[in-house]
Biopython code that builds the backbone (N, CA, C, O; Angstrom):
import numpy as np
from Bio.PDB.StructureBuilder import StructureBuilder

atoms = [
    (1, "UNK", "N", (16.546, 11.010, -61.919)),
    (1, "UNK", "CA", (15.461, 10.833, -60.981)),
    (1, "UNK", "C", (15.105, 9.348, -60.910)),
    (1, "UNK", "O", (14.640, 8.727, -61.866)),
    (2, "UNK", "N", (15.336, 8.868, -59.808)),
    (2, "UNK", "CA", (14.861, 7.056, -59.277)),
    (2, "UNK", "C", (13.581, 6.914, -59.135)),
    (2, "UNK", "O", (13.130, 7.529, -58.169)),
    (3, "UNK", "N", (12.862, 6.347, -59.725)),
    (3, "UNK", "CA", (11.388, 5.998, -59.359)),
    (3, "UNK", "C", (11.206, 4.972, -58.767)),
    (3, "UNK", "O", (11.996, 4.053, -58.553)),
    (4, "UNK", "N", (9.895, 5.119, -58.408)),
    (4, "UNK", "CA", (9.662, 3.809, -57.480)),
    (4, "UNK", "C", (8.230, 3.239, -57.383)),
    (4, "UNK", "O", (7.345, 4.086, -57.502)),
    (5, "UNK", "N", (7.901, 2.178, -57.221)),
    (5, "UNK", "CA", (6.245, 2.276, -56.754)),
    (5, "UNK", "C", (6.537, 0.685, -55.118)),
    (5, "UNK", "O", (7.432, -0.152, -54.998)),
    (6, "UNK", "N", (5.651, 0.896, -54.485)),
    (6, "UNK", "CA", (5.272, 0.528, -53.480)),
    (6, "UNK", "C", (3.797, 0.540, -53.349)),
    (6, "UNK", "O", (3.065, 1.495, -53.607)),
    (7, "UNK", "N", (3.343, -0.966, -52.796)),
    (7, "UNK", "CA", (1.964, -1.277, -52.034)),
    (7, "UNK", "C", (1.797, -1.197, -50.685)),
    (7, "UNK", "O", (2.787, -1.573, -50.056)),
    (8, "UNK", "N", (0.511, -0.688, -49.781)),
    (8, "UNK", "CA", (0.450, -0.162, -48.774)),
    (8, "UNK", "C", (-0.772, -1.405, -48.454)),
    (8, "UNK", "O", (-1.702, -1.667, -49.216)),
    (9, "UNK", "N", (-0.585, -1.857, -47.558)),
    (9, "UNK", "CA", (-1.784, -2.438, -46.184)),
    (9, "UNK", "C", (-1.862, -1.316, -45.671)),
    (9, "UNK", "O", (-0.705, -0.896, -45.657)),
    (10, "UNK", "N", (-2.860, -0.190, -45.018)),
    (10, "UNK", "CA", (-3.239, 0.135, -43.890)),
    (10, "UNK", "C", (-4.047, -0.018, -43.294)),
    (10, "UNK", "O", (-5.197, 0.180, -43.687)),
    (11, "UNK", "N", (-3.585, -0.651, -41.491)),
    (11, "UNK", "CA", (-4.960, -1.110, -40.835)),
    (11, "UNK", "C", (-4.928, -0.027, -39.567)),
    (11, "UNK", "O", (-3.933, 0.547, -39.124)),
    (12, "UNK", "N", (-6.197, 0.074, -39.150)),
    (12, "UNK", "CA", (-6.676, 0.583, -38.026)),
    (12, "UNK", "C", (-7.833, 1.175, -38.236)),
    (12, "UNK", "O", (-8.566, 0.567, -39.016)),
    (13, "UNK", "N", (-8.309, 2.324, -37.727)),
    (13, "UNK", "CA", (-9.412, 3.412, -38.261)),
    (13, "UNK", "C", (-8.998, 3.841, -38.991)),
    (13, "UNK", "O", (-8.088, 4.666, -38.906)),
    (14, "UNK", "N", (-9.687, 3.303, -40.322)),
    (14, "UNK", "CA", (-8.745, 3.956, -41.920)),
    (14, "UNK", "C", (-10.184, 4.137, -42.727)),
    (14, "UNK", "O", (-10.312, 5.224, -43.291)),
    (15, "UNK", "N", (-11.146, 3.312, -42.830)),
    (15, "UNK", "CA", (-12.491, 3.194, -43.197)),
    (15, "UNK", "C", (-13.414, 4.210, -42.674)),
    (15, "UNK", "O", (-13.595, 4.246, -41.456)),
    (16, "UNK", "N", (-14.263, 5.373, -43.753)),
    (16, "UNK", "CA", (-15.286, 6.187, -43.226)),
    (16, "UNK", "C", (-14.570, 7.143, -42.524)),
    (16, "UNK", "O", (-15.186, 7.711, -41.622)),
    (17, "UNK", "N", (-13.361, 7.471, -42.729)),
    (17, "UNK", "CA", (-12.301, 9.030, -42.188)),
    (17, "UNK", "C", (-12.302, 9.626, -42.872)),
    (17, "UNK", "O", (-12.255, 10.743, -42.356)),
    (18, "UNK", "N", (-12.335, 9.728, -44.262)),
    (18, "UNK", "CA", (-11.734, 10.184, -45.438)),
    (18, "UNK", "C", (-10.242, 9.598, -45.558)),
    (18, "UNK", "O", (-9.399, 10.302, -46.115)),
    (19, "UNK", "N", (-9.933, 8.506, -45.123)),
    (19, "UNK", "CA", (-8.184, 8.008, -45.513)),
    (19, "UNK", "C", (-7.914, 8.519, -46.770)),
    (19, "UNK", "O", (-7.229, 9.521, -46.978)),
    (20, "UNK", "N", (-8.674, 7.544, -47.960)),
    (20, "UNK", "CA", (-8.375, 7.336, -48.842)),
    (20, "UNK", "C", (-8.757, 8.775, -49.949)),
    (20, "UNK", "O", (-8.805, 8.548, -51.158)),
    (21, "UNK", "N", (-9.043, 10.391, -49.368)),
    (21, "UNK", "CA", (-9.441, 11.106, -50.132)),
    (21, "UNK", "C", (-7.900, 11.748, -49.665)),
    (21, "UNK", "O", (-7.174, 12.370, -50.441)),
    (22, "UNK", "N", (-7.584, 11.465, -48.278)),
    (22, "UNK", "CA", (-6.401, 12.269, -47.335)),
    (22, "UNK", "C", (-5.504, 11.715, -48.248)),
    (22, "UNK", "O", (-4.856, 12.638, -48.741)),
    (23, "UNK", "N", (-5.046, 10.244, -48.865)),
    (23, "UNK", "CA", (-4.056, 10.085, -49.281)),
    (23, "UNK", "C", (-4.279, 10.260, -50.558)),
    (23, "UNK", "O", (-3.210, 9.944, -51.080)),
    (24, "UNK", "N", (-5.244, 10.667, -51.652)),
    (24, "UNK", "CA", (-4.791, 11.133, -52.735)),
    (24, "UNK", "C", (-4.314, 12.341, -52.466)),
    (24, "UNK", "O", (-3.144, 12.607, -52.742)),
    (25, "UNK", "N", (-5.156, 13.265, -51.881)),
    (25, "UNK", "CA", (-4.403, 14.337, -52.161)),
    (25, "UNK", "C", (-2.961, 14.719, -51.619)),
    (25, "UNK", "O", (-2.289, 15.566, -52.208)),
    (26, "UNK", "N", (-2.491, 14.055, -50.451)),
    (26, "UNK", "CA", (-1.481, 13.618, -50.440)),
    (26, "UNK", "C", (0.097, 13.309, -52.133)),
    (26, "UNK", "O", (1.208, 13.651, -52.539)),
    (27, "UNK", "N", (-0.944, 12.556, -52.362)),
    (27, "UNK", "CA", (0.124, 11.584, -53.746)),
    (27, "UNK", "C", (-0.075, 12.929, -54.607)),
    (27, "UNK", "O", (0.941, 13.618, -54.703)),
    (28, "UNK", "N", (-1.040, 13.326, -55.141)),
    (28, "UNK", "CA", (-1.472, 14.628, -55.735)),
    (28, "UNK", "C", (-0.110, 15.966, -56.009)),
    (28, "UNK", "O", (0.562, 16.481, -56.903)),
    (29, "UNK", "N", (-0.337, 16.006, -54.586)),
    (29, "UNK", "CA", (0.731, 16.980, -54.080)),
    (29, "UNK", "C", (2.313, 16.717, -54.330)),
    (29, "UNK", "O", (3.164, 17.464, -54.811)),
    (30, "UNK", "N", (2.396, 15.546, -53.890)),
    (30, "UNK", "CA", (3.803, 15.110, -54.556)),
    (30, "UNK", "C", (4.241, 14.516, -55.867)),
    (30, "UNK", "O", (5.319, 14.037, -56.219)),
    (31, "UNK", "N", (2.980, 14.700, -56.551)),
    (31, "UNK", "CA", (3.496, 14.178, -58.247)),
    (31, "UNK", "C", (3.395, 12.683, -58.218)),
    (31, "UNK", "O", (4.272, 12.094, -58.850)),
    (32, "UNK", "N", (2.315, 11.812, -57.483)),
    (32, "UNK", "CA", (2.529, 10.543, -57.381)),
    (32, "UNK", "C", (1.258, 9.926, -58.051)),
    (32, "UNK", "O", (0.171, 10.501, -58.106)),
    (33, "UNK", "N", (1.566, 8.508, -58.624)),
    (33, "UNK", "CA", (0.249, 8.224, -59.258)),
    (33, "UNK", "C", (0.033, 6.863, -58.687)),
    (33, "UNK", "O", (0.933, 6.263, -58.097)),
    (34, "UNK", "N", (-1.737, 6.145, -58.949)),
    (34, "UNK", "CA", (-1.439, 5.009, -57.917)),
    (34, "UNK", "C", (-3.114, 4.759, -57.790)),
    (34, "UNK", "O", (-3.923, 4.592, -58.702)),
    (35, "UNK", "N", (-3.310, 4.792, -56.490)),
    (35, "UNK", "CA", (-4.621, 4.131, -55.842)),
    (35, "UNK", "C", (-4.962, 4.204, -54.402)),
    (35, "UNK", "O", (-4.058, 3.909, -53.620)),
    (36, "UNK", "N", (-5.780, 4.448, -54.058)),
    (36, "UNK", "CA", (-6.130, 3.777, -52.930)),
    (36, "UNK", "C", (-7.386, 3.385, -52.708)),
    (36, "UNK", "O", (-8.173, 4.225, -53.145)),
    (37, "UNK", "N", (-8.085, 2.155, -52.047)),
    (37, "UNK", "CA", (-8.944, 1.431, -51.630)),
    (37, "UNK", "C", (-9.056, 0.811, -50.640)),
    (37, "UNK", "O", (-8.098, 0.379, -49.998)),
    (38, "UNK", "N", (-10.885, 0.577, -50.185)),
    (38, "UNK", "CA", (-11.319, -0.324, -49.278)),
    (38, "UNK", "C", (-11.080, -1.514, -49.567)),
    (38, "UNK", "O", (-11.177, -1.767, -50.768)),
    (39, "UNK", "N", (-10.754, -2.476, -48.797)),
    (39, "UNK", "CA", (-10.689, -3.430, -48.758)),
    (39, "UNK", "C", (-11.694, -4.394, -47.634)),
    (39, "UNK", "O", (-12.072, -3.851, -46.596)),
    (40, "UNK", "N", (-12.063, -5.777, -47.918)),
    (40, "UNK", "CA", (-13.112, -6.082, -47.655)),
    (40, "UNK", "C", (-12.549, -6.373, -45.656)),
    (40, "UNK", "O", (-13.471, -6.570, -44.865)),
    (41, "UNK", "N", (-11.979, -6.367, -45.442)),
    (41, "UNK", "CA", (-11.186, -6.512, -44.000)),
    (41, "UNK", "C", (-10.932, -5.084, -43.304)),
    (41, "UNK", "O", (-10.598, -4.979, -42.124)),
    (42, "UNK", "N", (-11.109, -4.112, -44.082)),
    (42, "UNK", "CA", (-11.496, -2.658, -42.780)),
    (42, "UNK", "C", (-9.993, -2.259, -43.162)),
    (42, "UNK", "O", (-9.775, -1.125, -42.734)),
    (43, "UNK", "N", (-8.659, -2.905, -43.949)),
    (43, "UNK", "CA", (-7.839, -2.082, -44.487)),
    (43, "UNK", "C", (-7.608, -1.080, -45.520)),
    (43, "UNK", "O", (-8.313, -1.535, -46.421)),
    (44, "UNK", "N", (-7.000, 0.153, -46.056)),
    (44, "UNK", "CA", (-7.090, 0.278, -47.178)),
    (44, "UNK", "C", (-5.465, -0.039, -47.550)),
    (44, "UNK", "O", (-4.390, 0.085, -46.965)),
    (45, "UNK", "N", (-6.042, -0.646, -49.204)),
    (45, "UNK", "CA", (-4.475, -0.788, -49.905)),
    (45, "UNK", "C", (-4.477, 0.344, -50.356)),
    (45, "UNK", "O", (-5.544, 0.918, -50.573)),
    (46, "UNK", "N", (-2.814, 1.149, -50.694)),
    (46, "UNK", "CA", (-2.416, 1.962, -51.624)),
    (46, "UNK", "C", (-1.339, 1.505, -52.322)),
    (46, "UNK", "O", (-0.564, 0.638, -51.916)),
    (47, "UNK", "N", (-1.269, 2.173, -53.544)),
    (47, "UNK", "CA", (-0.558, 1.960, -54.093)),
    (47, "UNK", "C", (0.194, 3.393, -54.362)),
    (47, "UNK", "O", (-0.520, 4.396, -54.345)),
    (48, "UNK", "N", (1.584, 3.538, -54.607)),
    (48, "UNK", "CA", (1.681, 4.958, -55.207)),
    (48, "UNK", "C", (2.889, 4.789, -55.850)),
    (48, "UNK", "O", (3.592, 3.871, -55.426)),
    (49, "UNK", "N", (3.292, 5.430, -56.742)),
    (49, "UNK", "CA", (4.069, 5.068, -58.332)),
    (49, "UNK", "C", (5.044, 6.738, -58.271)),
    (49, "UNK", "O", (4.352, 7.727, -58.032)),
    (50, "UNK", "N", (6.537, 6.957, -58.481)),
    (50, "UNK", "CA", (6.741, 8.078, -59.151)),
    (50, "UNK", "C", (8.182, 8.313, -58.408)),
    (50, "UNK", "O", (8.927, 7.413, -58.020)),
    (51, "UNK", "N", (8.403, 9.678, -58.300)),
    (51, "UNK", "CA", (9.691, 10.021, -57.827)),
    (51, "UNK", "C", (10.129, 9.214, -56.236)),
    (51, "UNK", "O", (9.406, 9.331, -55.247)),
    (52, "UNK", "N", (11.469, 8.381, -56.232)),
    (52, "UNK", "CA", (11.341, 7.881, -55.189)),
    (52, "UNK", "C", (11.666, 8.320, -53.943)),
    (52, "UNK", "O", (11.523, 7.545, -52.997)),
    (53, "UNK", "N", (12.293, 10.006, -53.676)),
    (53, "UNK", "CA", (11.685, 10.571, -52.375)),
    (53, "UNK", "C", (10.399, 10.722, -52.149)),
    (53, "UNK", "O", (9.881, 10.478, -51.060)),
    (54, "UNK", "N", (9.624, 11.240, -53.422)),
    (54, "UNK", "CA", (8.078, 11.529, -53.099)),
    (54, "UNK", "C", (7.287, 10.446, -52.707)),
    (54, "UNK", "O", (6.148, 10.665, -52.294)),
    (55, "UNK", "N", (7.697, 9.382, -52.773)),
    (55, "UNK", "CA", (6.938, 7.883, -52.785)),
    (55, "UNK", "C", (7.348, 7.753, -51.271)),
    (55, "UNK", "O", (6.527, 7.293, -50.477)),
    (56, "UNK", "N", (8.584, 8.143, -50.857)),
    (56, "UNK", "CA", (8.597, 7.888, -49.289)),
    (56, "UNK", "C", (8.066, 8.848, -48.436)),
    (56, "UNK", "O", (7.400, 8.563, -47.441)),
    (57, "UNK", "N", (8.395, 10.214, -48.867)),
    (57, "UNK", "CA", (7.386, 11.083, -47.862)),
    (57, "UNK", "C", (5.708, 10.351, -48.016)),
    (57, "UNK", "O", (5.451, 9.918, -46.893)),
    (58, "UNK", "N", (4.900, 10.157, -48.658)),
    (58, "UNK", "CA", (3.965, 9.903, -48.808)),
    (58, "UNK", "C", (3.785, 8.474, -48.138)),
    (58, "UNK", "O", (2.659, 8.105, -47.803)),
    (59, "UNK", "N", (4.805, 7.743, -47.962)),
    (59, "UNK", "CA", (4.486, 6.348, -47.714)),
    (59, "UNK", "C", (4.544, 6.410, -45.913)),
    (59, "UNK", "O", (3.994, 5.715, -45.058)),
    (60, "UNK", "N", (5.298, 7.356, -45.847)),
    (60, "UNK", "CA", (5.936, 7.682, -44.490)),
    (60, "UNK", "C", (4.636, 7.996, -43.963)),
    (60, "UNK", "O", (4.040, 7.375, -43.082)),
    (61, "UNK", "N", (4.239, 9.061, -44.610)),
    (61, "UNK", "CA", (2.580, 10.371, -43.596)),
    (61, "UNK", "C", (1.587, 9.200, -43.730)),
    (61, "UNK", "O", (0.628, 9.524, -43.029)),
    (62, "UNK", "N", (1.296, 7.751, -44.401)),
    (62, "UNK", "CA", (0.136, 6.954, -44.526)),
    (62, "UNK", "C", (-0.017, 6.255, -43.004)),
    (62, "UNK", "O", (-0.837, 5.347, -42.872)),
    (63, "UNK", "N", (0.849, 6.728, -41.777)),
    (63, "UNK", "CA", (1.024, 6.237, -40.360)),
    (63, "UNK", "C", (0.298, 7.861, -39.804)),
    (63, "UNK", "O", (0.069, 8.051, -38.610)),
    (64, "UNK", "N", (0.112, 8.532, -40.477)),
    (64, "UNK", "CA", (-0.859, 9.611, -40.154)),
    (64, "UNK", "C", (-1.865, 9.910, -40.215)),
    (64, "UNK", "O", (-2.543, 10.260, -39.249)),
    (65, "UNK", "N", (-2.238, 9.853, -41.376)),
    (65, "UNK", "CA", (-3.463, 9.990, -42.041)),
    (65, "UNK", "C", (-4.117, 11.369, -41.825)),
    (65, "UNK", "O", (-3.501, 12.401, -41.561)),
    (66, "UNK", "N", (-5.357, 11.253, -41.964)),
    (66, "UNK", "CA", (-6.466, 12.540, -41.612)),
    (66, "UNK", "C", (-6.333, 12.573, -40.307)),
    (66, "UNK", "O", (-5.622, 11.779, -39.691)),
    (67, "UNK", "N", (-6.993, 13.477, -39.791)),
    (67, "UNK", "CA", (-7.150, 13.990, -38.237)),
    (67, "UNK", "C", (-8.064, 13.021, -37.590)),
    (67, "UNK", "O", (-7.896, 12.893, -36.378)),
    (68, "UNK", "N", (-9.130, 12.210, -38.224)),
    (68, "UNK", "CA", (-10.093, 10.836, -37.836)),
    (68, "UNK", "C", (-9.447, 9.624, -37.524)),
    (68, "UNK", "O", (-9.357, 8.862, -36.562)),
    (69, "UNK", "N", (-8.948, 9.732, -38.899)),
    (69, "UNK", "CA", (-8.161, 8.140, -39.305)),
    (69, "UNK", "C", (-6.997, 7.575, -37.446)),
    (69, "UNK", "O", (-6.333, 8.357, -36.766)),
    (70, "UNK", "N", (-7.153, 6.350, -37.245)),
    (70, "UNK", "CA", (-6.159, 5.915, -36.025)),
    (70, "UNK", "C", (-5.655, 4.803, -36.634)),
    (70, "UNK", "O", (-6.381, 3.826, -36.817)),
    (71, "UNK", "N", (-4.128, 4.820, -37.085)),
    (71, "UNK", "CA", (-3.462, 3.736, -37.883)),
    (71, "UNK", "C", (-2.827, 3.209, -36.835)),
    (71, "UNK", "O", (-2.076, 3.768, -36.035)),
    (72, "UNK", "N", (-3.295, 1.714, -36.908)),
    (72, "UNK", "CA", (-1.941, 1.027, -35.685)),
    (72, "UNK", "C", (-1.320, 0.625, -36.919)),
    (72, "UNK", "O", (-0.143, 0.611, -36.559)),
    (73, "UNK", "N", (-1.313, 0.157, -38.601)),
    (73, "UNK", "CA", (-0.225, -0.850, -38.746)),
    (73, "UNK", "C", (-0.148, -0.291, -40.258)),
    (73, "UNK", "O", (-1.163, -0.151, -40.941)),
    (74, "UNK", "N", (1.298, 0.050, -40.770)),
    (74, "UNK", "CA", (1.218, 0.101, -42.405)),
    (74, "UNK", "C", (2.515, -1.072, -43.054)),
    (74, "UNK", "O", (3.694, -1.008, -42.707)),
    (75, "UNK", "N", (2.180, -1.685, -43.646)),
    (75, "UNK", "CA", (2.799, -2.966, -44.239)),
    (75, "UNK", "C", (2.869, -2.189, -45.838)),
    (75, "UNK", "O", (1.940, -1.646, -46.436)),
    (76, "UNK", "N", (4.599, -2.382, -46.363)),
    (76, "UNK", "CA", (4.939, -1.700, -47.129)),
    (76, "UNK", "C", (5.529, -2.898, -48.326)),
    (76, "UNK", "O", (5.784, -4.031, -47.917)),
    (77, "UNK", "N", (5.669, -2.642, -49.429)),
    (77, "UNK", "CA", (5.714, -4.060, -50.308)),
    (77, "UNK", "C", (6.676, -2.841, -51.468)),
    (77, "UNK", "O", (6.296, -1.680, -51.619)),
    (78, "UNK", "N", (7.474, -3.211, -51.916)),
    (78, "UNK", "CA", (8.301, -2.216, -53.417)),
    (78, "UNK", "C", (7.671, -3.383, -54.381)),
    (78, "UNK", "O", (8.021, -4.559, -54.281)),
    (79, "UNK", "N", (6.845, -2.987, -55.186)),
    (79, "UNK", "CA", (6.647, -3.655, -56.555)),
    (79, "UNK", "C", (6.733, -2.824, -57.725)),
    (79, "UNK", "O", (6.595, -1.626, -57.972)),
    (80, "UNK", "N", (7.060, -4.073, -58.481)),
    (80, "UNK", "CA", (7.535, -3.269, -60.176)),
    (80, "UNK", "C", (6.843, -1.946, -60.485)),
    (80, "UNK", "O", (5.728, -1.475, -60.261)),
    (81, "UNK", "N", (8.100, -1.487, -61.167)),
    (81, "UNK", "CA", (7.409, 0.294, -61.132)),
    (81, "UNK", "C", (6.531, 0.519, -62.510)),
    (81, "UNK", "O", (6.992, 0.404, -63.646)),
    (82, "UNK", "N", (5.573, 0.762, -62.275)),
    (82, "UNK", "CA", (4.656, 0.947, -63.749)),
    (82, "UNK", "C", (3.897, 2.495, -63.446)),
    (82, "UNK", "O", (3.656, 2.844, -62.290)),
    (83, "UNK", "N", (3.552, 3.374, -64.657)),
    (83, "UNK", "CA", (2.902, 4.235, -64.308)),
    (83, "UNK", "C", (1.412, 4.386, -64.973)),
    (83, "UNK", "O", (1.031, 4.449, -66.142)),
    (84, "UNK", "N", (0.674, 4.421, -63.587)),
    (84, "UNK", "CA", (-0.492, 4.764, -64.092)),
    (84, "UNK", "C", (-0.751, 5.878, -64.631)),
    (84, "UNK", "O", (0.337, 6.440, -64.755)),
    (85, "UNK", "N", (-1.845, 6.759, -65.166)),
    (85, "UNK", "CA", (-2.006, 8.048, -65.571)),
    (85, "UNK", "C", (-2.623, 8.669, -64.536)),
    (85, "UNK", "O", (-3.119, 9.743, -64.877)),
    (86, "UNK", "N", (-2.783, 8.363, -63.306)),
    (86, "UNK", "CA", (-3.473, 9.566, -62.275)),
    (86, "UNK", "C", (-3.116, 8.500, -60.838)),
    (86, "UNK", "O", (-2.411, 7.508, -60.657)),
    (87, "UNK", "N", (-4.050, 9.355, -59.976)),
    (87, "UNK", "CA", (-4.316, 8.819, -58.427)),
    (87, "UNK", "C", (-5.430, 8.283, -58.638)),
    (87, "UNK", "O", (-5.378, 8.238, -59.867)),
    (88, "UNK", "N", (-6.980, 7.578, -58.214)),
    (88, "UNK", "CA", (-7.691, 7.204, -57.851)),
    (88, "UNK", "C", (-7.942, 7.046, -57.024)),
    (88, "UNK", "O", (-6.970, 6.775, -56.318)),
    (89, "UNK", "N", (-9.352, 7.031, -56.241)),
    (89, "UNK", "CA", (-10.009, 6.326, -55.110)),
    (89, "UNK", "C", (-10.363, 5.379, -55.493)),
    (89, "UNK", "O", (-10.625, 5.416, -56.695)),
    (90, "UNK", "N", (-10.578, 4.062, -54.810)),
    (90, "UNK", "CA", (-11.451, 3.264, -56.136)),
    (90, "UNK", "C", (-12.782, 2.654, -54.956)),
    (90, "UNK", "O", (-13.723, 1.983, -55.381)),
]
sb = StructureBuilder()
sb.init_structure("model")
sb.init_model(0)
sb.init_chain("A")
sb.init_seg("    ")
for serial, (resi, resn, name, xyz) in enumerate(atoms, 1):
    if name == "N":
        sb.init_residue(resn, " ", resi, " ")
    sb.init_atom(name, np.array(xyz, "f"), 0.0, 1.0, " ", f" {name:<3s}", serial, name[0])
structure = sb.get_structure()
């Protein structure tokens, strides 16, 4: 099994949707561990850590989001793979 972790920019209507509750449970679901947060610019970063199909379905649906959320842009980064012990909101 290949692991992987990747950082997420997402911009658009991502703030006050529930994004960041949509994409834990998201990561949740696929066995992924990580983060996601507001950021002071109306993006949220994620982060998500673990199996590296599950890291792409998940990285893939963050151009989806909740049924609120309107993403024009997700900027994707592969950084060193470390594992956290859970998901977070932060």
């Amino acid at each position: 099994m290949t692991k992987r972790c990747v950082k997420a920019k997402v911009a658009g209507k991502v703030q006050g949707v529930w994004y960041r509750r949509a994409v834990q449970e998201q990561a949740l679901q696929h066995g992924l561990t990580g983060y996601a947060k507001n950021l002071p610019d109306g993006q949220v970063e994620v982060m998500l850590c673990g199996e590296a199909e599950a890291v792409n379905q998940v990285a893939s649906w963050l151009w989806q989001g909740p049924p609120n959320a309107r993403v024009t842009h997700v900027e994707l980064e592969a950084i060193e793979h470390h594992d956290p012990d859970n998901f977070v909101c932060l």
